[in-house]
Each structure stands twice: as C-alpha cells, then as structure tokens.
C-alpha atoms as an extended CHARMM CRD file, in Angstrom:
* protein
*
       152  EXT
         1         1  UNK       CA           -135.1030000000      127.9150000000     -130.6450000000  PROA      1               0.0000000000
         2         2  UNK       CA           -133.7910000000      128.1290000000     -134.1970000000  PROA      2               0.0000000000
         3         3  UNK       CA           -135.3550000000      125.7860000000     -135.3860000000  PROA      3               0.0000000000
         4         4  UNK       CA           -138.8000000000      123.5120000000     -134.4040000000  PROA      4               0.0000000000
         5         5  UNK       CA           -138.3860000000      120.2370000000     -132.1760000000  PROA      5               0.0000000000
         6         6  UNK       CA           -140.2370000000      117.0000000000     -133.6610000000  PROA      6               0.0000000000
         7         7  UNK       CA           -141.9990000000      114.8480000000     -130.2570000000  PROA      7               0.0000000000
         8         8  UNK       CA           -143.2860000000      111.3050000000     -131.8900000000  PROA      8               0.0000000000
         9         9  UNK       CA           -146.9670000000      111.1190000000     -131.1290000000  PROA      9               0.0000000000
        10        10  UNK       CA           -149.1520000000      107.9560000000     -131.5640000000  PROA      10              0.0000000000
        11        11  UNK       CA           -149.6470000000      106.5810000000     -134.5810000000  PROA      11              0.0000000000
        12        12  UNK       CA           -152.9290000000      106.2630000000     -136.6750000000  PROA      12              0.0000000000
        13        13  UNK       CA           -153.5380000000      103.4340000000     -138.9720000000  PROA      13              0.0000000000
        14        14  UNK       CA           -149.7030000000      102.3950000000     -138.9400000000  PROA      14              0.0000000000
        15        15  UNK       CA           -148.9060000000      106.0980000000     -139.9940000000  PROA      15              0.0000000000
        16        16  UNK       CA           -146.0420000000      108.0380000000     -137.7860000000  PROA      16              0.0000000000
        17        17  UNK       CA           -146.9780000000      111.0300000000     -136.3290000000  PROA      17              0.0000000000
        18        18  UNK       CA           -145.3740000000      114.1650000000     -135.0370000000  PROA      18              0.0000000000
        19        19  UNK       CA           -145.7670000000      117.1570000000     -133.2940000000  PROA      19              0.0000000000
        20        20  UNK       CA           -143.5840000000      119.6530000000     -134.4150000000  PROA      20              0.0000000000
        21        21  UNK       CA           -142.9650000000      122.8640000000     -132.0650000000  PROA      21              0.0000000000
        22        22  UNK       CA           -140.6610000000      125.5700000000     -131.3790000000  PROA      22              0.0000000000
        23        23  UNK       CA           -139.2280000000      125.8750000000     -127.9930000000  PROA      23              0.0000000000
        24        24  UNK       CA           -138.9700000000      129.5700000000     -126.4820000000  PROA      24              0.0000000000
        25        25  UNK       CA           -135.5260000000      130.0300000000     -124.5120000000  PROA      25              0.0000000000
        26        26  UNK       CA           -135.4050000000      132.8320000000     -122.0110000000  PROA      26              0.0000000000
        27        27  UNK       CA           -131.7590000000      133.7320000000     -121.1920000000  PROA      27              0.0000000000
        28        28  UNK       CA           -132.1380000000      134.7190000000     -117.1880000000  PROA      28              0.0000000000
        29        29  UNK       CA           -129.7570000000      136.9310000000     -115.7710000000  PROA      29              0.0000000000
        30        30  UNK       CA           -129.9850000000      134.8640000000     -112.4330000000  PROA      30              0.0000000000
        31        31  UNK       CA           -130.3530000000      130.6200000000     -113.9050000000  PROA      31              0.0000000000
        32        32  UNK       CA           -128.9800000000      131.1490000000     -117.5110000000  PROA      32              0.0000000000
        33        33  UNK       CA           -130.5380000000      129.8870000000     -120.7740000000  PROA      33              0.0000000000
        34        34  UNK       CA           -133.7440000000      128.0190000000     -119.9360000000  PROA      34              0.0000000000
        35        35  UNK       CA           -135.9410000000      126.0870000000     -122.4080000000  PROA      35              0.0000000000
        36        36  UNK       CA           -139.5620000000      126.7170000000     -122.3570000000  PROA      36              0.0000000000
        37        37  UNK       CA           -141.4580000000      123.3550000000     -120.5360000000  PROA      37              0.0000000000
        38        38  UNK       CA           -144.4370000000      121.9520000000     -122.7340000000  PROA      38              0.0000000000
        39        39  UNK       CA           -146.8960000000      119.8440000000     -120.6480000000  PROA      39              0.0000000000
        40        40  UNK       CA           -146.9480000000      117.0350000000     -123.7850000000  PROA      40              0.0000000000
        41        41  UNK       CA           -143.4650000000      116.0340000000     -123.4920000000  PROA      41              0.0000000000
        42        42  UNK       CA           -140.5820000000      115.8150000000     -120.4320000000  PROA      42              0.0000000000
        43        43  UNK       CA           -137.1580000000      117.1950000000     -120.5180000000  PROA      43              0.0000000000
        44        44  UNK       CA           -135.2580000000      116.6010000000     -123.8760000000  PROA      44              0.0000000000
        45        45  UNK       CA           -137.4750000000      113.2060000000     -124.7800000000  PROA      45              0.0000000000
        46        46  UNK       CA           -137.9930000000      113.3340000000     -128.0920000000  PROA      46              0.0000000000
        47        47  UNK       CA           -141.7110000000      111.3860000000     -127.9360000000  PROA      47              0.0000000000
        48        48  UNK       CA           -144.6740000000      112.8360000000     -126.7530000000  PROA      48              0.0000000000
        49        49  UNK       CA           -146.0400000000      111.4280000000     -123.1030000000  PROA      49              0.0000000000
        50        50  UNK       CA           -149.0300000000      109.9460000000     -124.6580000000  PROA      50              0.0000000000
        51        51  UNK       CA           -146.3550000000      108.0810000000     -127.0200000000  PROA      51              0.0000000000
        52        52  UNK       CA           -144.6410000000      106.7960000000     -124.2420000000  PROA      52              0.0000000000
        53        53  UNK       CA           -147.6470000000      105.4870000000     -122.6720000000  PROA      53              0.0000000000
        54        54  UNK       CA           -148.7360000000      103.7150000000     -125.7140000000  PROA      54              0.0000000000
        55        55  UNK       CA           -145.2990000000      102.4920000000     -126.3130000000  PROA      55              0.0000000000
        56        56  UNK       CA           -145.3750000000      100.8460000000     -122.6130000000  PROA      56              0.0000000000
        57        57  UNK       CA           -148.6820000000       99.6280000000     -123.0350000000  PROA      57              0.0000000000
        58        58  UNK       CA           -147.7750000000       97.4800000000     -126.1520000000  PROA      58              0.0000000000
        59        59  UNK       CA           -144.5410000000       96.5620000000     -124.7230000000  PROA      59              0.0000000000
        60        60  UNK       CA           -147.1290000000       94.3900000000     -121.8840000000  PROA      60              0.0000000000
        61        61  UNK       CA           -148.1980000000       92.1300000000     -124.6460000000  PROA      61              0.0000000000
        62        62  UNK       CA           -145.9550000000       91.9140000000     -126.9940000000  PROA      62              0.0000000000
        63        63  UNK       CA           -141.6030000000       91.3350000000     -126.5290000000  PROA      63              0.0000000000
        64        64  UNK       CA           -140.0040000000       94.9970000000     -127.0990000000  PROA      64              0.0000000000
        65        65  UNK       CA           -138.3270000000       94.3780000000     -130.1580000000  PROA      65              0.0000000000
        66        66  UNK       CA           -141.9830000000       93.4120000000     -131.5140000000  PROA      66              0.0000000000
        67        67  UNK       CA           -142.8800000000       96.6520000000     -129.9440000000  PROA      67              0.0000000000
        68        68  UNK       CA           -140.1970000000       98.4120000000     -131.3350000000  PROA      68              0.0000000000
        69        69  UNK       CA           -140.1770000000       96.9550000000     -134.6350000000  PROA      69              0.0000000000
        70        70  UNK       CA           -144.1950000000       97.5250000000     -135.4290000000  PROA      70              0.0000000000
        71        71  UNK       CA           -144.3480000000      101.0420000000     -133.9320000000  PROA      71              0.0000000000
        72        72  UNK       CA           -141.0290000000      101.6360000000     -136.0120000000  PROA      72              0.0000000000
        73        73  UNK       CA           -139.0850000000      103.3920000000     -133.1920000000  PROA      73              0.0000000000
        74        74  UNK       CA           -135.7720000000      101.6900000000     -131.3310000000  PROA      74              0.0000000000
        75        75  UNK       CA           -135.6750000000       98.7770000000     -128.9600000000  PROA      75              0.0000000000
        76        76  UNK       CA           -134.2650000000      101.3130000000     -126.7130000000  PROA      76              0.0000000000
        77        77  UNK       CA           -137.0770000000      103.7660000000     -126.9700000000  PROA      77              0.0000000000
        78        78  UNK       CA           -139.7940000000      101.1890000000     -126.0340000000  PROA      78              0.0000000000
        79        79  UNK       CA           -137.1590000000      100.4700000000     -122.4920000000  PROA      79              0.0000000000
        80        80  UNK       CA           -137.0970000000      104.1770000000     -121.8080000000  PROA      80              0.0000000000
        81        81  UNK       CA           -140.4070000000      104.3640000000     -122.1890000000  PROA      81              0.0000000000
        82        82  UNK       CA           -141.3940000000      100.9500000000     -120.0480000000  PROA      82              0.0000000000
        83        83  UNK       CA           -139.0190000000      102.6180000000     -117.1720000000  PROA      83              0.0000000000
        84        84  UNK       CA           -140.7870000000      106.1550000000     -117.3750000000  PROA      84              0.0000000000
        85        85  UNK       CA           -144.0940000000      104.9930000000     -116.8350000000  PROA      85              0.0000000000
        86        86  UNK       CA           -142.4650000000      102.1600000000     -114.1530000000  PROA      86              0.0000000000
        87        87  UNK       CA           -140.8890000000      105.1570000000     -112.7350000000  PROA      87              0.0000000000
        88        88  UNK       CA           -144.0860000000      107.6630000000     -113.2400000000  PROA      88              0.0000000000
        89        89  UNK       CA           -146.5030000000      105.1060000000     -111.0330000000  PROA      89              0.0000000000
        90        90  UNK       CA           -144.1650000000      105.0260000000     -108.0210000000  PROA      90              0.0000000000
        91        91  UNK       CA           -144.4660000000      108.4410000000     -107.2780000000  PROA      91              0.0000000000
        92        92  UNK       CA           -148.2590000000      108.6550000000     -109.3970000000  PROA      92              0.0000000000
        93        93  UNK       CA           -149.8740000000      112.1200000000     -108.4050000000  PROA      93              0.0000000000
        94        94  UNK       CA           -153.0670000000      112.7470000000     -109.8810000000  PROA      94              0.0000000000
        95        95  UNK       CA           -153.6860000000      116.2150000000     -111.5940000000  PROA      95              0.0000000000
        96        96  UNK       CA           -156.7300000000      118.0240000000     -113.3960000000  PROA      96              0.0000000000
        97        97  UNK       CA           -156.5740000000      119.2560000000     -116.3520000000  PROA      97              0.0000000000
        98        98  UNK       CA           -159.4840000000      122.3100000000     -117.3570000000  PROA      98              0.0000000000
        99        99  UNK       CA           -160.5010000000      122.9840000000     -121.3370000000  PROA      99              0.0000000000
       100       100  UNK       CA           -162.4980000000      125.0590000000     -122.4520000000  PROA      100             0.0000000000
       101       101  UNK       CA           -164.8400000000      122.7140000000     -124.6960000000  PROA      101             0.0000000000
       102       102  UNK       CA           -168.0090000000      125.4370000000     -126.0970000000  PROA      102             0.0000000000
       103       103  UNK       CA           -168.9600000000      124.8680000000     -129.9440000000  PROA      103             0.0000000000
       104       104  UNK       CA           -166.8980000000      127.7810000000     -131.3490000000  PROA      104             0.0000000000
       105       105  UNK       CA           -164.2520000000      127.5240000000     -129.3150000000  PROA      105             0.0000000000
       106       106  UNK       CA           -161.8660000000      124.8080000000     -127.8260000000  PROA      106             0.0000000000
       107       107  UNK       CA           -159.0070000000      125.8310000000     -125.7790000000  PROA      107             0.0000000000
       108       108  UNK       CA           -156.5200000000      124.5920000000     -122.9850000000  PROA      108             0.0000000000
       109       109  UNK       CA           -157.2810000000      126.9430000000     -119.6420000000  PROA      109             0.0000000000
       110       110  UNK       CA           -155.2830000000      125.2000000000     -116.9810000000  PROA      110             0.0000000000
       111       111  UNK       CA           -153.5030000000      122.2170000000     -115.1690000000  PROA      111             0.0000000000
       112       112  UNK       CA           -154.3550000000      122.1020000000     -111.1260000000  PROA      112             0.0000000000
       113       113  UNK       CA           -151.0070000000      119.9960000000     -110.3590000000  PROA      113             0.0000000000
       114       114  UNK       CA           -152.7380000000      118.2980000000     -107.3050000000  PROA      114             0.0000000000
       115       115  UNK       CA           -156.6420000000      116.5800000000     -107.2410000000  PROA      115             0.0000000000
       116       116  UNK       CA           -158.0060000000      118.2120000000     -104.2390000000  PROA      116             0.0000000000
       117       117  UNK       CA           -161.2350000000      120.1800000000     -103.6870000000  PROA      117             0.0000000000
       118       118  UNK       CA           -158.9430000000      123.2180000000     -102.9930000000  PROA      118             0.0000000000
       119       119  UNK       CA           -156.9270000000      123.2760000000     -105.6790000000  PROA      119             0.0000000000
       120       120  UNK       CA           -160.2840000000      123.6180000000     -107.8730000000  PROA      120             0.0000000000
       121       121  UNK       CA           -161.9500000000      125.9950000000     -105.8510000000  PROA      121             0.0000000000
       122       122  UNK       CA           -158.5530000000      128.2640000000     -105.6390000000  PROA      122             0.0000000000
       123       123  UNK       CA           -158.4820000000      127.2100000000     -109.7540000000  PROA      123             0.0000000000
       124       124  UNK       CA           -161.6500000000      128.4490000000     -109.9480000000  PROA      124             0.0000000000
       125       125  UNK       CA           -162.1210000000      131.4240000000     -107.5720000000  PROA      125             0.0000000000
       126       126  UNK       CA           -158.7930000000      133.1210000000     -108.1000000000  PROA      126             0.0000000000
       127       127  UNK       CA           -157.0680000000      132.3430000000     -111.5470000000  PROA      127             0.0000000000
       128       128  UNK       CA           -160.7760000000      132.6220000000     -113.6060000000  PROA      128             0.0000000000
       129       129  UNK       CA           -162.4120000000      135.2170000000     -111.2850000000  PROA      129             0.0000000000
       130       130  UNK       CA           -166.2000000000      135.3620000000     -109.9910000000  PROA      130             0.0000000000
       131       131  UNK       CA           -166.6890000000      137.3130000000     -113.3770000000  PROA      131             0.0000000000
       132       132  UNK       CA           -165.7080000000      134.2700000000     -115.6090000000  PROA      132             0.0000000000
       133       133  UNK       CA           -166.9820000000      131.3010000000     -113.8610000000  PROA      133             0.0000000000
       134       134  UNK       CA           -170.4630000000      133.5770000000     -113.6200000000  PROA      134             0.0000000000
       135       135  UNK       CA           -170.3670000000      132.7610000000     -117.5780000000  PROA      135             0.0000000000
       136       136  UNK       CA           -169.9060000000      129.1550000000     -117.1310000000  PROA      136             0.0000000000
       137       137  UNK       CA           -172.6330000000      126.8940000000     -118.1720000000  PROA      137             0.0000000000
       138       138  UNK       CA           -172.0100000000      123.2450000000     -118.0470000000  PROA      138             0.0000000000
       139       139  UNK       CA           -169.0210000000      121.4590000000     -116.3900000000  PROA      139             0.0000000000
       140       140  UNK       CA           -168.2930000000      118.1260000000     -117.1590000000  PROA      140             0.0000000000
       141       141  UNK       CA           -166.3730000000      116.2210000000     -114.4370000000  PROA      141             0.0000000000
       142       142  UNK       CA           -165.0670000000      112.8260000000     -113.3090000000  PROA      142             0.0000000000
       143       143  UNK       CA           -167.4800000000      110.8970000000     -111.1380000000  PROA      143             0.0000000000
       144       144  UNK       CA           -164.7230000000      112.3900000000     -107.9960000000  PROA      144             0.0000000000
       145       145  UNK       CA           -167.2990000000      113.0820000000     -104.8140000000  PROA      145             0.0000000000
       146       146  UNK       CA           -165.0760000000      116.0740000000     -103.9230000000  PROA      146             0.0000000000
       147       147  UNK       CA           -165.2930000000      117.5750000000     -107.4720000000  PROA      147             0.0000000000
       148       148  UNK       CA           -168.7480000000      117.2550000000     -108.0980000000  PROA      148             0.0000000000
       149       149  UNK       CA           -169.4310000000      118.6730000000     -104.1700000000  PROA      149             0.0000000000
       150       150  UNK       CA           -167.7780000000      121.6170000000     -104.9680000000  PROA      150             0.0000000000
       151       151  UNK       CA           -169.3800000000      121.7030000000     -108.7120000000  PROA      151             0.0000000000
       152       152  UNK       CA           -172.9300000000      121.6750000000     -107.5040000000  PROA      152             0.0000000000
C-alpha cells in the first residue's frame, strides 16, 4: 500500500493511540488484488481488536455517547464495536497464541486457530521441529489440563 494505515489502539492516560502499518497487496493472477490480513485488526476496521474490546467494555457501564465522547471516537464506533464483540461471542472459538518471551529476544512465533491438544502438539512437532523445541526451556501456559498434559 502507498501509503501506511492508522488502527486506533487503547488509550493511555487519556492519550490516543495508534498503530500505524503498511499493508502488503499481492495482485494474484487467479483472486485479484488482495490485502495482506494483520491478526490486530479485521477487514477494513480502522481500530485495533483490543480497541474494540475496550470500547465495548466501557460501553457496559457507561451510555455510548459517554463512551464515545471520553474515548474521543464516534457514537457509531462504540455500536460497531458493541455488535462485533456481541457478534464475536456467538460463534467464540478459543485460539493460542505462542511468543517467544527469552531476555534478549521477544517475538511473535504463531497462532494455533483452534485450543486442542493437537493443534499444539502438530504446532509444536511440525511447524518448530524436534530441533527447536529441543532448545526450549521454560513454557508458560494457561492452567488448561490438556496443555499442561502435553507440556510435561
């Protein structure tokens, strides 16, 4: 993309936040021009998820336009986001996420799109390879039976 797409993140101290990042477009001789997905933000939203969240949270306690007005987005914003997480909960599907979290080095590895034992162990056994987890030294988990099963 030409130029870099702003997603509203959650604010600190009353100060507006904003993650600001280019989308890659591939131009695919079979679908056409597709825009790169980022797992922060869905479709052409222009807040982040964890904005959204927040947003809907406040909007519990206080009227939207309250919402709307101390957050300094729109009234409609704080609906859209009320009705994504309405509409996220219906069909709720739990996922892990995997970071890389040693002293020198923090980095995103992976999202396992379903919570199940397998979908770790495949994670674990066939994207990072025997040779990789062999270097692993402390996991830290959820208190999840079937995670920490498969951990030990």
């Amino acid at each position: 993309m030409p130029e870099p797409r702003q997603f509203g993140f959650v604010p600190i101290l009353a100060i507006p936040l904003a993650l600001s990042y280019r989308m890659q477009r591939v131009d695919c001789p079979r679908c056409g021009v597709k825009v790169e997905r980022v797992p922060w933000a869905d479709g052409k939203h222009s807040q982040c998820n964890a904005f959204r969240h927040f947003l809907a949270t406040w909007a519990k306690s206080l009227r939207w336009k309250e919402t709307a007005e101390c957050l300094a987005v729109e009234w409609d914003t704080v609906r859209r986001s009320v009705q994504w997480v309405v509409a996220y909960h219906r069909g709720h599907k739990n996922m892990t996420l995997v970071d890389q979290i040693d002293a020198g080095k923090k980095q995103f590895i992976g999202v396992l799109k379903e919570r199940t034992p397998q979908s770790l162990k495949d994670f674990f056994t066939v994207d990072l390879g025997a040779k990789r987890c062999a270097e692993i030294k402390v996991v830290c988990s959820d208190m999840w039976k079937p995670y920490l099963k498969f951990i030990a």
